[in-house]
C-alpha positions as CSV (number, residue, x, y, z in Angstrom):
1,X,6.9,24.6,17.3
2,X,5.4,22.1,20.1
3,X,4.0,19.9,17.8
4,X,7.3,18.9,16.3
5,X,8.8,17.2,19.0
6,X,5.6,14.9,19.5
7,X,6.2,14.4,15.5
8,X,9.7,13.1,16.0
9,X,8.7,10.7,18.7
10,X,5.8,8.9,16.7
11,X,7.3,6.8,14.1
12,X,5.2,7.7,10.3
13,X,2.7,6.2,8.9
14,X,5.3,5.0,6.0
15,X,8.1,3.5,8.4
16,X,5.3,1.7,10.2
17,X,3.9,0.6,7.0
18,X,7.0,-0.6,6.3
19,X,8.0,-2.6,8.9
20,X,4.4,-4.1,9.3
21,X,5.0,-5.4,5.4
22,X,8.7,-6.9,6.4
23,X,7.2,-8.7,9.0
24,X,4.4,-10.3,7.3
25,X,7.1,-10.8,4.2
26,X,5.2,-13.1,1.9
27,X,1.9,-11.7,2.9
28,X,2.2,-9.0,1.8
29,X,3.9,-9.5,-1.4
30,X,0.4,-11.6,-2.5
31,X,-1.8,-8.9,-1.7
32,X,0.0,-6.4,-3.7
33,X,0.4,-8.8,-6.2
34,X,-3.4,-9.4,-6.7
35,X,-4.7,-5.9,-6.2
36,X,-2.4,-5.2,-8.9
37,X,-3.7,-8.2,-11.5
38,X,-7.2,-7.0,-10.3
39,X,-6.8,-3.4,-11.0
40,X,-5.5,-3.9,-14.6
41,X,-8.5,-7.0,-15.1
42,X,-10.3,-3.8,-14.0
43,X,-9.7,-1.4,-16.1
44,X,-8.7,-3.5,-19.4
45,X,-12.5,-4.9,-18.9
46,X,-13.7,-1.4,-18.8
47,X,-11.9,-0.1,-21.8
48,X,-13.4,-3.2,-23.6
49,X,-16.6,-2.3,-22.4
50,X,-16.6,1.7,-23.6
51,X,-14.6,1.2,-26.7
């Protein structure tokens, strides 16, 4: 029951995600943006590939 408090007082990993990506705004936004187009480039050039 310790450990809980110490949980409260350390933001999360997600809320600090978060606010890192609404301070780097447009950053962010192209990153996710290209891992995305490369991910399906990825995978549509593997399902050509094994068809």
């Amino acid at each position: 029951m310790s450990s809980s408090p110490s949980k409260e007082a350390q933001p999360s990993y997600v809320k600090l995600a978060m606010r890192n990506m609404v301070r780097k705004g447009g950053t962010s936004v192209k990153h996710f943006v290209l891992t995305t187009v490369g991910l399906l480039a990825l995978f549509v050039g593997l399902a050509y590939l094994t068809r």
